[in-house]
Backbone bond lengths (Angstrom), bond angles and torsions (degrees), N, CA, C in turn:
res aa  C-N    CA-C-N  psi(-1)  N-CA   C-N-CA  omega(-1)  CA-C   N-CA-C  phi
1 X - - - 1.459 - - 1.528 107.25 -
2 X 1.752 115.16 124.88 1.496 95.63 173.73 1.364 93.02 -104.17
3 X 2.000 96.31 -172.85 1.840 115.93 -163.94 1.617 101.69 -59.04
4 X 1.405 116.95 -26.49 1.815 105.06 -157.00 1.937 82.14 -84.65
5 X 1.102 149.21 -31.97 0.861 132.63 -152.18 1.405 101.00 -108.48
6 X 1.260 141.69 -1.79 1.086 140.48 151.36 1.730 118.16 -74.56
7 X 1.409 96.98 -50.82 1.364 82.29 169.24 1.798 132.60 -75.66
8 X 1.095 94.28 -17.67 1.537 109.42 167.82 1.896 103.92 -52.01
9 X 1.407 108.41 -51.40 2.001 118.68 -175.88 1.475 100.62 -63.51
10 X 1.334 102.53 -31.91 1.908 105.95 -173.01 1.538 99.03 -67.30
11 X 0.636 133.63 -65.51 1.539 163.10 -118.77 1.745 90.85 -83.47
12 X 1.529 98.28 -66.61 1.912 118.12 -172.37 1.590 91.09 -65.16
13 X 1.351 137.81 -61.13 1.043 128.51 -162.41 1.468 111.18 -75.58
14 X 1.311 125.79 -34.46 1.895 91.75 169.76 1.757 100.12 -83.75
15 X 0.606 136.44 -7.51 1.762 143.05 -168.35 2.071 80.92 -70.07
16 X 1.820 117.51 -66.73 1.010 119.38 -178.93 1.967 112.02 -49.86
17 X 1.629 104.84 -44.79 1.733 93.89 -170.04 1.407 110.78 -78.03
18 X 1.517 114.07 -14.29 1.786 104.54 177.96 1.546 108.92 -94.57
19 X 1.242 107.94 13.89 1.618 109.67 167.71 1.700 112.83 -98.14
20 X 1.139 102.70 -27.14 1.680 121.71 175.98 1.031 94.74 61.39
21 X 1.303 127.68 89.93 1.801 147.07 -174.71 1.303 103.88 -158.60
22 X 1.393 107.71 73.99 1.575 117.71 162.82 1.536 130.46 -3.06
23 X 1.566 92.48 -64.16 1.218 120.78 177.99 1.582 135.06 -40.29
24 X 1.812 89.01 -46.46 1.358 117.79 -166.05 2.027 98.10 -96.94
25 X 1.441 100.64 -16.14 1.338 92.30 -165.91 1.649 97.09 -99.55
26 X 1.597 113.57 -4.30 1.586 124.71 163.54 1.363 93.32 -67.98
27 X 1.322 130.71 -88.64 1.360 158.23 -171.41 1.474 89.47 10.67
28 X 1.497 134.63 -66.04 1.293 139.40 -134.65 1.920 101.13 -84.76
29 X 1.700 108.87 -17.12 1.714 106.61 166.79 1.436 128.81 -113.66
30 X 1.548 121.35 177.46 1.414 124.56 165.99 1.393 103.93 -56.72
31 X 1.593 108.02 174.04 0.760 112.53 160.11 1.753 132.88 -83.43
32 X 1.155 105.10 2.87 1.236 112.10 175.13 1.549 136.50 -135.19
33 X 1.911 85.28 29.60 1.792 93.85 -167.12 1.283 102.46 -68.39
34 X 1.541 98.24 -177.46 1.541 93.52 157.56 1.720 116.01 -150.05
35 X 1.092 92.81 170.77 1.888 105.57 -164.72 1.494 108.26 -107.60
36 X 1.342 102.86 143.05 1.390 100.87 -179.27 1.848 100.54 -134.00
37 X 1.238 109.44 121.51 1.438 96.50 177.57 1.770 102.18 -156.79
38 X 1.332 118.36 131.35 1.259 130.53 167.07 2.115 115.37 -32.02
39 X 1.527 93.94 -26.87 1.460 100.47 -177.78 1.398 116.12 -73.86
40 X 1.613 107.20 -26.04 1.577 130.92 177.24 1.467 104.15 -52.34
41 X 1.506 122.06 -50.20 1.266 134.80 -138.31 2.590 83.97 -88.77
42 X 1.211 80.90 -49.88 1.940 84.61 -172.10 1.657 107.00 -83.06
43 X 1.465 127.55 11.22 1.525 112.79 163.12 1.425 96.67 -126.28
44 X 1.635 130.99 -34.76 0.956 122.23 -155.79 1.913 115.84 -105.35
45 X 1.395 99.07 4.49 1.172 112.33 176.32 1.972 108.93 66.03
46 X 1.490 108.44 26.26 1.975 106.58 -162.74 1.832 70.17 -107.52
47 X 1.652 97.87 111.37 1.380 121.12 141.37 1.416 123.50 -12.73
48 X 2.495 105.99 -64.75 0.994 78.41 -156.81 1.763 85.41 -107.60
49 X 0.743 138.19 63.27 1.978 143.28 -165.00 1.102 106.98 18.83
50 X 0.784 122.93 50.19 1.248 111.23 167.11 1.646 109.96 -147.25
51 X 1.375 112.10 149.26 1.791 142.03 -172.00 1.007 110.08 -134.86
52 X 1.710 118.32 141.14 1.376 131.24 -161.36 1.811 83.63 -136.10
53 X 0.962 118.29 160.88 1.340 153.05 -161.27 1.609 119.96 32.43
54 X 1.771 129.16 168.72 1.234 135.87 177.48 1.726 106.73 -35.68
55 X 1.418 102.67 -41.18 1.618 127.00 -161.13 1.498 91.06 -44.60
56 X 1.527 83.09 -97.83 1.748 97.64 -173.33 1.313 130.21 -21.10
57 X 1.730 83.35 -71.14 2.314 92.15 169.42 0.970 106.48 -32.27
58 X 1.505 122.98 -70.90 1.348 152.91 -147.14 1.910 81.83 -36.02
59 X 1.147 116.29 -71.82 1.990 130.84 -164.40 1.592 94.02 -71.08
60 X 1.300 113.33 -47.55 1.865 90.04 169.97 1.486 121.99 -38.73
61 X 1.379 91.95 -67.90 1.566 121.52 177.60 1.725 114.94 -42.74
62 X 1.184 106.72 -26.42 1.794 113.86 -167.94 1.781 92.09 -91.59
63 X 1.582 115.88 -50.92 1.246 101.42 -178.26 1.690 116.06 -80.96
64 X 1.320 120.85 5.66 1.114 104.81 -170.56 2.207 98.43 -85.03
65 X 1.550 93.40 -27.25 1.593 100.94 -168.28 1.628 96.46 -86.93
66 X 1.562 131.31 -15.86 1.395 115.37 175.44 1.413 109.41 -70.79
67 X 2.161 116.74 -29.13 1.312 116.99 -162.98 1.758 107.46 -91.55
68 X 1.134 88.74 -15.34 2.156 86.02 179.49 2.157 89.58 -124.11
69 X 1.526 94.00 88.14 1.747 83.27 162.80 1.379 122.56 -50.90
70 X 1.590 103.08 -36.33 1.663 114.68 -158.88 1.881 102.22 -89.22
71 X 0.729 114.67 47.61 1.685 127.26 -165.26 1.804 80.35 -83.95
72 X 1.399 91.85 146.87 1.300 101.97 170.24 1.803 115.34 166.09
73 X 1.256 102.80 119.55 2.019 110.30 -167.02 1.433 108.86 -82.58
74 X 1.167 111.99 168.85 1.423 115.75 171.63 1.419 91.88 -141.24
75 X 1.028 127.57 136.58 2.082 135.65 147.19 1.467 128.70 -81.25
76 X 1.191 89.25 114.84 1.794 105.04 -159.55 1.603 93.74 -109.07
77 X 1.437 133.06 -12.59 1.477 130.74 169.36 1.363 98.71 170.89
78 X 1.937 91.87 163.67 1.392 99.68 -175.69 1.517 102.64 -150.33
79 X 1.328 107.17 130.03 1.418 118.18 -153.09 1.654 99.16 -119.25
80 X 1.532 114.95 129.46 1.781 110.97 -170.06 1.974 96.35 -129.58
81 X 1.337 85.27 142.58 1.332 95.34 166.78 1.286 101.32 -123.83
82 X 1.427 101.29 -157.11 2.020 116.54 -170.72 1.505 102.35 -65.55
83 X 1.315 124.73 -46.74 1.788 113.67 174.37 1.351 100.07 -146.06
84 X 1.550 124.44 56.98 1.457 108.22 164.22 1.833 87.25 -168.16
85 X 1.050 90.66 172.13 1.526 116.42 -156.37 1.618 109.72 -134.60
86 X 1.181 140.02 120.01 2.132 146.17 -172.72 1.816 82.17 -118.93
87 X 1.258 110.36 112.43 1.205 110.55 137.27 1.684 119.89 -94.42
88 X 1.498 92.65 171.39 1.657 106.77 -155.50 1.590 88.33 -123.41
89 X 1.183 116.89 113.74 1.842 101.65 174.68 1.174 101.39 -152.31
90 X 1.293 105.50 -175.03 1.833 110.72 -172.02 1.540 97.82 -135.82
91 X 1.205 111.77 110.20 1.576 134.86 169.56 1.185 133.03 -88.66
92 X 1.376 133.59 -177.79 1.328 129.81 136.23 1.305 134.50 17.97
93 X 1.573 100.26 -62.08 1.498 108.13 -139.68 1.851 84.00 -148.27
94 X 1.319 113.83 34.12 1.635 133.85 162.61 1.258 92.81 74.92
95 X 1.523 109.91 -166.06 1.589 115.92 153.75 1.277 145.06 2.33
96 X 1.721 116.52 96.35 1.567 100.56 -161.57 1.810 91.16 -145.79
97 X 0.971 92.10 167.79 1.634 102.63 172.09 1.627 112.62 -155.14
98 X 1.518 125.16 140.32 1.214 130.50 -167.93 1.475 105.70 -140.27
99 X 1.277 115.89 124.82 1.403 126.99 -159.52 2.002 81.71 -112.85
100 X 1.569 81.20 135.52 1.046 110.37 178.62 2.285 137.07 -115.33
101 X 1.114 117.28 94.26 1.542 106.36 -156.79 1.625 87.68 -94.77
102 X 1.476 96.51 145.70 1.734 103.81 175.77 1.959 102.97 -127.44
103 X 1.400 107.18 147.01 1.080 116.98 -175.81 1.965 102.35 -94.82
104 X 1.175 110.81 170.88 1.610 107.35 -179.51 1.190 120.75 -61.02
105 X 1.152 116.08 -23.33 2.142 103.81 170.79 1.587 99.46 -78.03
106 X 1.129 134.74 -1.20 1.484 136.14 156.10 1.839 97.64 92.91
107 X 1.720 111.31 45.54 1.350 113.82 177.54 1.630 93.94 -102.18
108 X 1.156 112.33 -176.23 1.369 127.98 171.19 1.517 109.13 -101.65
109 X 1.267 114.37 156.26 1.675 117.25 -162.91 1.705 96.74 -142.32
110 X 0.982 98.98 -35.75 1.747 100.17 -178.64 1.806 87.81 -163.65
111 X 2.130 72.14 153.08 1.353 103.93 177.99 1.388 126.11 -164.98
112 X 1.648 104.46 117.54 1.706 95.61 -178.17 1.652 110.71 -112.83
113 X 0.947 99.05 149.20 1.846 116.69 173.46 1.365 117.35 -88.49
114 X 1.142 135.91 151.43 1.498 121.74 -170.56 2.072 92.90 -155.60
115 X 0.925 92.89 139.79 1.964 109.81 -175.45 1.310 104.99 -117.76
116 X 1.354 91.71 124.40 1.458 101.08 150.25 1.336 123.78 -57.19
């Protein structure tokens, strides 16, 4: 992955989560990645945080944008390796970063969130 095309994924995807368009904020994975995030474990009651397919996220993801209307990211850095992408942003819940792995059609396959 190089910098213009990482930041290009940064860019569309909070551009997609501060629009709160499900759809568009699906758009950016497989259909069967999966998410791993500490936030999983305190709304969704998953032990181990983590969710595997569009499905699931998909209802994380729906209640997380019905319970914070005012949701909205900022990008504070963006960090690229060989096929994955850590954004650096400021959320919700302050300081966050979400590491990102992409498969060769350039979807996402896994993804974890990490809190300050």
């Amino acid at each position: 992955m190089d910098k213009q095309s990482a930041l290009k994924f940064a860019k569309h995807w909070v551009q997609s989560w501060n629009s709160h368009d499900l759809d568009e904020i699906l758009s950016h994975y497989t259909d069967d990645f999966e998410m791993s995030s500490p936030i999983i474990v305190e709304r969704m009651g998953v032990k181990s945080g983590a969710l595997k397919g569009k499905g699931a996220v998909g209802e994380y993801w729906t209640i997380a944008l019905k319970s914070i209307p005012d949701l909205h990211f900022e990008i504070l850095s963006v960090f690229t390796g060989a096929n994955s992408v850590v954004i650096h942003y400021k959320g919700h819940k302050g300081n966050a970063t979400e590491y990102f792995h992409f498969n060769d059609e350039g979807k996402v396959f896994k993804a974890v969130a990490h809190y300050e």
